[in-house]
N, C-alpha and C positions, 0 to 999 in steps of 0.2 A: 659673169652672169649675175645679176640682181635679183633679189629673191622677195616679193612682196605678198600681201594675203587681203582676204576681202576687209577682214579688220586690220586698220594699219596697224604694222606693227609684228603682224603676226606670221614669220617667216614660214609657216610649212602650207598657206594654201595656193601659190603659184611659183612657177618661176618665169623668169623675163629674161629674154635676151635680145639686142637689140643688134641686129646686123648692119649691113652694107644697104643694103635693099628691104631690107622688111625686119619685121619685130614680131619674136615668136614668144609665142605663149604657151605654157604648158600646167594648168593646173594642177593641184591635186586633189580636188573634191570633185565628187561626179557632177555635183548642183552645177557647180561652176563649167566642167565641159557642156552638159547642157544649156547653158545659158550660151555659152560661145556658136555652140551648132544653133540652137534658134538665131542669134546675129546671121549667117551665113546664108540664111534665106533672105533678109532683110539689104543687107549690107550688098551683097550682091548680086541684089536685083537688076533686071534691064535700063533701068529710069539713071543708074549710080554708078558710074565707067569707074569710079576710084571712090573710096580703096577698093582693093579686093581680098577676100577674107578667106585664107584654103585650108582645111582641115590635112593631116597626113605627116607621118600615121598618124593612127586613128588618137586621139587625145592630146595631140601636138595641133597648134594654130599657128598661122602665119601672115601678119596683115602686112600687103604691099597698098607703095602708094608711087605715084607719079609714074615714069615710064616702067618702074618695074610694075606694077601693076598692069598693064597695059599688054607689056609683052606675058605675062602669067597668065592673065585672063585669054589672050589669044591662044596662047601652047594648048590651053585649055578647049579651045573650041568657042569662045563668049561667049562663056554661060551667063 
């Protein structure tokens, strides 16, 4: 896990972890969860099949892209 911050440098406002399939993100300032939840309106709007951006739980992110994306967004219902 890679641990980044909105000032570089400054290890305690995210952590990153980069899977198989997606790249999670887990802040730790609330500004920052809210900045991610307004993305998820955005990002995963109808117009934008990929990526796809899923909150859960609550304060944990997960942006897929390519066929994972695709199949999430379906398991999902496409939203």
């Amino acid at each position: 896990m890679r641990e980044t911050g909105g000032v570089w440098g400054d290890p305690r406002s995210a952590k990153v972890q980069i899977g198989e399939e997606f790249l999670e993100l887990v802040p730790e300032k609330a500004h920052d969860v809210n900045v991610l939840r307004g993305w998820l309106r955005r990002v995963n709007g109808p117009n934008y099949p990929q990526p796809f951006l899923v909150e859960g739980p609550p304060g944990c992110f997960r942006l897929y892209v390519g066929d994972a994306a695709e199949r999430i967004r379906t398991a999902r219902g496409i939203q």
